[in-house]
N, C-alpha and C positions, 0 to 999 in steps of 0.2 A: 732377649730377656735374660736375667740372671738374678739371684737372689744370693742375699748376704748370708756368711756362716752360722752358724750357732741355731740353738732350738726354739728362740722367742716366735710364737706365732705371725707377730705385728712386727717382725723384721725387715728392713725394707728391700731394696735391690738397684736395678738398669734395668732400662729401657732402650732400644736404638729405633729412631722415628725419621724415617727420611734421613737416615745416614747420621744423624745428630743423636749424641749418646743424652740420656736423661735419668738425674737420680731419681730415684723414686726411693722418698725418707722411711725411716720409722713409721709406724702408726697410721701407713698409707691404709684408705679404705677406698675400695675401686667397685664405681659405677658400671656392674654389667647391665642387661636389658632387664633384671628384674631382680637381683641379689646386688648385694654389696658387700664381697669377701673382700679380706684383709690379700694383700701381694702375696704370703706366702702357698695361700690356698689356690696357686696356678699353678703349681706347680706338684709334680711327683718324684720322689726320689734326687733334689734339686735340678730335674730339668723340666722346661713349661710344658704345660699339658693344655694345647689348646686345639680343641675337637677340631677333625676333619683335615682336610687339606689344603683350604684354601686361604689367601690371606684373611689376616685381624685388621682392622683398624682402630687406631687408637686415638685421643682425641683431649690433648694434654695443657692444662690452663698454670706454668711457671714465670721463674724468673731467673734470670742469670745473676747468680754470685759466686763472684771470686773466681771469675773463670768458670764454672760449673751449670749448666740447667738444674734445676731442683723444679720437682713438678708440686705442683698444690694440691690440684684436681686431675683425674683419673678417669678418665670413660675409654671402657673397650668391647667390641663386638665384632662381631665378623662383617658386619656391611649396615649397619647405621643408616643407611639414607632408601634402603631396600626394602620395598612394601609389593609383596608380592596379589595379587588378586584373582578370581576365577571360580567357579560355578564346582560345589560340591559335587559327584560324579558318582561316587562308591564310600562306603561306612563300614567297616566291618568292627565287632569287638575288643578286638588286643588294642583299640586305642588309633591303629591308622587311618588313615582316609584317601581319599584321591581327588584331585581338586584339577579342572581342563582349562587351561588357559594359555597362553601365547608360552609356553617353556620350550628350550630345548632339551634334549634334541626330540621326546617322544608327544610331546603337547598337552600331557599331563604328568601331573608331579606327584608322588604319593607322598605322603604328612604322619606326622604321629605326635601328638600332644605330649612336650617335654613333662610330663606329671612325677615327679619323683614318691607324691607323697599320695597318688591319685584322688587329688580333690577334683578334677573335671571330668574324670575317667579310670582306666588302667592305666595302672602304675608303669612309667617306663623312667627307670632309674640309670640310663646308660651316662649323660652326662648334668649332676646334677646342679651344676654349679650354671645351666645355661638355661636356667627352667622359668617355666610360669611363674607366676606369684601365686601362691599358697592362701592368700591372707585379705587380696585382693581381687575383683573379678579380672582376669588377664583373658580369658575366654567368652566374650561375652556378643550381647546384643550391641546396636551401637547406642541404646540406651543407658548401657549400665547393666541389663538384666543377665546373668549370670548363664552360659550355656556351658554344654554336656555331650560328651559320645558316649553312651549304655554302653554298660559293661555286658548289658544281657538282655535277653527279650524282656523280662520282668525287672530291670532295674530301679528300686524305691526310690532313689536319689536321683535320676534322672527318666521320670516316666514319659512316657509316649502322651500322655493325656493332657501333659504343658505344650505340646505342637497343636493345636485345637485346628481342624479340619474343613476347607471351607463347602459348599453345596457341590463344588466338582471333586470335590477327597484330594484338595493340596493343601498344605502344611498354610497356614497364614503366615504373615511377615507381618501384619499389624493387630495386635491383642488387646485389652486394661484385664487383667487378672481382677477376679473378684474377691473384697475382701477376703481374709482366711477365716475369722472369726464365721461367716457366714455360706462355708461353703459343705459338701458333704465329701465323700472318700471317692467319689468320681470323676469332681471337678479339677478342672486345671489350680495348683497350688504354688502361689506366690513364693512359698516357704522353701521349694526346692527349684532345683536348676531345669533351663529347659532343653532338651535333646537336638544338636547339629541333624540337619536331615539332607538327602539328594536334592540338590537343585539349589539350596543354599548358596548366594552369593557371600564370599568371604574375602576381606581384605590379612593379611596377616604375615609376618616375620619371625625368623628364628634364625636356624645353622643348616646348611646345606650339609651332610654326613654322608661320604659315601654314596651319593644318589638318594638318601633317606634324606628327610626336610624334616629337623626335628622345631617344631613350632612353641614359640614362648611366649605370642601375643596374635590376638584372632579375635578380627569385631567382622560380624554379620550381617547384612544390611538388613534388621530386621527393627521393627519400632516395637518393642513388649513397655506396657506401663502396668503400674501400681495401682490400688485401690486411692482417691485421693483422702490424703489426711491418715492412714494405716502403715502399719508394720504387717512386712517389709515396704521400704523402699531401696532401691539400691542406687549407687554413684559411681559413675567411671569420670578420669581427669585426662582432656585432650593437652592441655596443654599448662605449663607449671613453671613460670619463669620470676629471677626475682633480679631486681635492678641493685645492683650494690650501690650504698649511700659515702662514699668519701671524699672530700674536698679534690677538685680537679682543676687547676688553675686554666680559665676559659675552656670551661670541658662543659660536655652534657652528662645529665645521671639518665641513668635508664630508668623506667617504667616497672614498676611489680606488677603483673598481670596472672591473670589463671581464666580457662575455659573448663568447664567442667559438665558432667550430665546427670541427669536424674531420673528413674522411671516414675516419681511423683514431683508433675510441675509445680502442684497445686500449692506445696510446703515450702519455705525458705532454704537457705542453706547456708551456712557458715561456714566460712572460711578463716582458718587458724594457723599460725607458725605454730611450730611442734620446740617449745627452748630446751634440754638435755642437760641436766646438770653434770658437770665433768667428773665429779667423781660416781656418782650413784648410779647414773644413766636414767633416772626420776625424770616424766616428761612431767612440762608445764606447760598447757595452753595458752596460745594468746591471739585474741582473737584481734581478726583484720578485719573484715568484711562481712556482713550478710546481708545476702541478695534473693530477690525473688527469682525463680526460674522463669524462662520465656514460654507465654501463654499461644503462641501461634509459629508456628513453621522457623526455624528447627525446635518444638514443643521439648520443653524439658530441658535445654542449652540455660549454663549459667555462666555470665559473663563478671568477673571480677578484673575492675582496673585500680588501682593505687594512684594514677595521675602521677602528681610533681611531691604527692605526701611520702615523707619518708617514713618505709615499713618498720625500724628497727631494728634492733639486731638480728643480722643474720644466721639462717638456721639451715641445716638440712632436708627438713622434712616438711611437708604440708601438710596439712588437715583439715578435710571436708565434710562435714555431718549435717544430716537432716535434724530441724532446731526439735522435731516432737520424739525423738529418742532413737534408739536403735536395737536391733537382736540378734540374736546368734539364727542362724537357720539350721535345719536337719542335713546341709552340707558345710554347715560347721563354719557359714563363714559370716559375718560381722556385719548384714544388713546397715545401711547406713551411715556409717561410716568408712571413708576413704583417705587412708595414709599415703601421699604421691612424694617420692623424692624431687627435690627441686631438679625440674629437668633442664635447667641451663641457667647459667649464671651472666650478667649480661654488667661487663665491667661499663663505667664512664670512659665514653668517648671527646678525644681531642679537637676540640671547633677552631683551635689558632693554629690550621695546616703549618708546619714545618717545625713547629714547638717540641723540645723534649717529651719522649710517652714516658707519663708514668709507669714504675713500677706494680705490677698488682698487688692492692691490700689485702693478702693473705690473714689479718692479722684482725680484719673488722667481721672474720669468719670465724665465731667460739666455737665449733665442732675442731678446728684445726689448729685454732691458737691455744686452746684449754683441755680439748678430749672429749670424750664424749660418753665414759660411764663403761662398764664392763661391755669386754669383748664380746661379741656371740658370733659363733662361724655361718658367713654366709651358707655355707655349702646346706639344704635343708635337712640332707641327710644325718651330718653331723649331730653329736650328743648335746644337750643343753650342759650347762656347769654341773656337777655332782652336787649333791649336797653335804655343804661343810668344805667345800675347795676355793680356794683362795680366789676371785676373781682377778684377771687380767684386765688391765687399765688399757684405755686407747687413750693415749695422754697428745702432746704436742706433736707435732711433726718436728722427725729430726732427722737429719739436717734441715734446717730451717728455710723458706723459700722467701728470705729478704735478710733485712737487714734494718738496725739489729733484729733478734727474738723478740718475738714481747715476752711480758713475767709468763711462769708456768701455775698450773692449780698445784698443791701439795694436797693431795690425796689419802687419808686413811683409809683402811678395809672396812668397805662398805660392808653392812649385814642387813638382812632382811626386816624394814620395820613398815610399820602400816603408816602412811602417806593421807589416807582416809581422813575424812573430818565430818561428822554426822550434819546433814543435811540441817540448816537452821530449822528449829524450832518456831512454831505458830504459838503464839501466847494460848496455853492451856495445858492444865493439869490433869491428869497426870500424862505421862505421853503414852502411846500405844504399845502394845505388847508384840515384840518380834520374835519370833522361834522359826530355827533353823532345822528341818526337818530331815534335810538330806543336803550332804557334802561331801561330794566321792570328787579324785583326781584318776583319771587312765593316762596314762603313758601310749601316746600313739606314734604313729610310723613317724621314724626320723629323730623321735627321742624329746617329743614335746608334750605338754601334760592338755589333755585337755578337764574343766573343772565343771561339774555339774551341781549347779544350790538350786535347791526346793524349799523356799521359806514361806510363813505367812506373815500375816498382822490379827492385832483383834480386831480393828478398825477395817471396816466395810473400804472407807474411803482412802486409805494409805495410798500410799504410793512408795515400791521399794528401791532402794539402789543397792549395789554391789559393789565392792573393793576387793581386790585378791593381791596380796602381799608376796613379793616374790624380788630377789636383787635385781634380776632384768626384766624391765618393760613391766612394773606390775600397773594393774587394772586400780583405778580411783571411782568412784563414784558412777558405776554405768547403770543405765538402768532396767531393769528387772520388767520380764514382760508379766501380765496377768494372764492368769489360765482362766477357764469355763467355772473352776470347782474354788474361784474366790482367792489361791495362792500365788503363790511367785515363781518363776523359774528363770534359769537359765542358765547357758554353757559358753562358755569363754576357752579359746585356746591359748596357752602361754608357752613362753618360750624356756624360763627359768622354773627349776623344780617351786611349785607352790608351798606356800609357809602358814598359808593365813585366809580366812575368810572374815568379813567385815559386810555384815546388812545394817542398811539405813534406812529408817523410815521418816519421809516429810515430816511427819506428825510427831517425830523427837523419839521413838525407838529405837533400839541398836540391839542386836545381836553379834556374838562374836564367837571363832569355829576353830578347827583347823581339817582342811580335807581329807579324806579317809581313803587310802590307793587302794584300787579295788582292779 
């Protein structure tokens, strides 16, 4: 591996893959098991930095011009196809575990949950670029339901009271949480994560370190469900593939498909391409599918097929939400909805054996032909943009992986504007009265803000949404859960400093803020 001179972040470099050298462009963004830093952030000091000792594999979708490989697409981990499995053993607090299963050479392996920013536990910042997802459950049930190693005998965020105990005093593996609206301060609560215990069967992957297993992905063989029809629910995505649509002379097109889960069968779920605008990085939903979840064995399994229909343009990102809303929880992380990178891209195959292969259409792919909106470093630790610093464009891949280029976007500096558009209006006058009673941002581990709004209505029956204005990844229209005491809340993590708060009420009120760093 090598990377080009100079100081651009989005600089690109080489690769050597089975002996075959590969450029790797400008404005490379690379698929790890749960981040997706830019090429230069592998490296330190210009030499690669990739943990441990053992080989990477890499897993490179180009094309040859001019003599040259030039890569498109980017996946790299240390062992991709390694699903390790084995009965939890020992739990102690800094985050490790010990899991018995066929290893060598000792026949247990001890674990430690890559948490750079400790959303599933203790923080273990050693390499952070190889970590969980932060945003998503990457620790979980194999429902979706969100799990946790206590930081402490008394840990709030991960209580002992979400393992509920059956008449012989063992941990259950099958739950439904009960509502939260309907529960008291003893009950097991939906709203936070539930506690990894001894005996736990775990399937799960990471980086082998020095004898340490540092883990970035860990499903439980445990079934936890939802209240039906309540917040939370949560969703995990098994599986996330999109068929690329371009003319193939006697070819097949592949299939868009996605497998996905939910700890509430009872609710629909939608399924969305995530479109990026090239200069602003402003997502636009666009919806593909929604499906009902499966009512009988595997309970909670949602099946999305596309058939022989073409999806559209192609995107990066997928997106999965429960159709009755969604919330932030007291672990801070995003109840129902689930953002999955497209996890494999599946070109059209040649049915007239011995015919020329096409070329790959690098080019029917706008995150690579266009850009995809300001930078942000995978790395979590990394700072968000300052405020008032110029953003970094992830523009075209350059050198280009075909022939010709297609046109590029021309890009102005993006600035901070609200995106929002007040909820239509129900014919009636006047419309309801919003007030924003609390707007605070913190600055949390890793340099991300999280945003707290406490608003009302005058109107008994409103219904609120939320918008938070920020140049990367801002929030459009989410909606706002009700409290006990008739208000609104909620907390949203962002990744770019916040600008703007924007509440909307069904009923045609608008309130508008800006958050208070506290």
């Amino acid at each position: 591996m090598s990377l080009d001179e100079g100081t651009d972040p989005l600089r690109g470099g080489s690769i050597e893959v089975d002996g075959i050298p590969v450029v790797i462009p400008k404005n490379t963004l690379i698929n790890l098991p749960a981040m997706v830093p830019a090429w230069s952030e592998l490296f330190d000091g210009g030499a690669p930095h990739l943990p441990g000792s053992q080989q990477y594999s890499a897993t490179i979708a180009g094309n040859r011009v001019n003599n040259r490989y030039i890569a498109g697409l980017v996946d790299l981990s240390q062992n991709p196809l390694r699903a390790l499995e084995g009965f939890i053993t020992e739990i102690t607090t800094d985050g490790h575990f010990k899991v018995a299963g066929s290893f060598n050479p000792a026949g247990v392996l001890e674990c430690v949950i890559n948490d750079p920013l400790g959303v599933y536990g203790t923080e273990y910042t050693a390499n952070p670029l190889w970590s969980v997802d932060p945003e998503n459950p990457s620790i979980r049930a194999f429902t979706g339901f969100p799990m946790c190693i206590p930081r402490s005998a008394d840990d709030e965020l991960c209580p002992s009271k979400n393992r509920p105990l059956s008449g012989g005093g063992r941990p259950l593996t099958q739950f439904t949480f009960s509502d939260p609206a309907t529960i008291d301060g003893n009950d097991p609560d939906a709203n936070v994560m539930a506690p990894l215990m001894a005996g736990d069967f775990v399937t799960f992957n990471g980086q082998l370190i020095d004898g340490l297993f540092e883990v970035n992905d860990l499903v439980a063989n445990i079934g936890f469900y939802t209240a039906p029809g309540t917040l939370p629910a949560y969703i995990t995505v098994e599986e996330a593939l999109w068929g690329l649509q371009f003319p193939v002379t006697a070819g097949e097109l592949a299939e868009t498909r996605a497998v996905a889960f939910t700890t509430d069968p009872t609710t629909p779920m939608q399924w969305y391409a995530e479109e990026v605008d090239p200069c602003t990085g402003n997502i636009t939903e666009r919806n593909l599918q929604l499906t009902v979840p499966a009512q009988t064995a595997p309970i909670g399994r949602v099946k999305f097929r596309f058939g022989a229909t073409n999806p559209g343009k192609s995107i990066r990102n997928f997106g999965f939400k429960m159709i009755n809303g969604n919330v932030t929880t007291k672990n801070n992380l995003t109840a129902g909805v689930f953002i999955q990178p497209v996890t494999g891209f599946i070109f059209p195959e040649v049915t007239n054996f011995g015919a020329n292969l096409p070329p790959l259409a690098f080019e029917t792919m706008g995150f690579l032909a266009q850009g995809s909106g300001p930078y942000v470093p995978g790395n979590p630790l990394a700072p968000p943009p300052a405020d008032g610093e110029t953003p970094i464009i992830v523009g075209q891949l350059d050198p280009w992986p075909g022939k010709p280029p297609p046109a590029t976007t021309s890009c102005t500096v993006p600035t901070p504007t609200s995106t929002a558009e007040p909820t239509a209006t129900p014919t009636q006058t006047p419309p309801d009265i919003v007030l924003v009673d609390l707007a605070t941002m913190t600055k949390s581990r890793g340099g991300n803000f999280i945003v707290e709004v406490h608003a009302t209505s005058d109107n008994p029956d409103a219904k609120l949404f939320i918008s938070v204005d920020a140049i990367v990844r801002p929030l459009v229209n989410g909606p706002m859960q009700k409290q006990p005491d008739g208000g609104f809340h909620t907390k949203v993590l962002m990744k770019g400093t916040p600008t703007g708060v924007t509440v909307t009420s069904d009923l045609g009120g608008i309130a508008i803020t800006v958050p208070v760093l506290v």
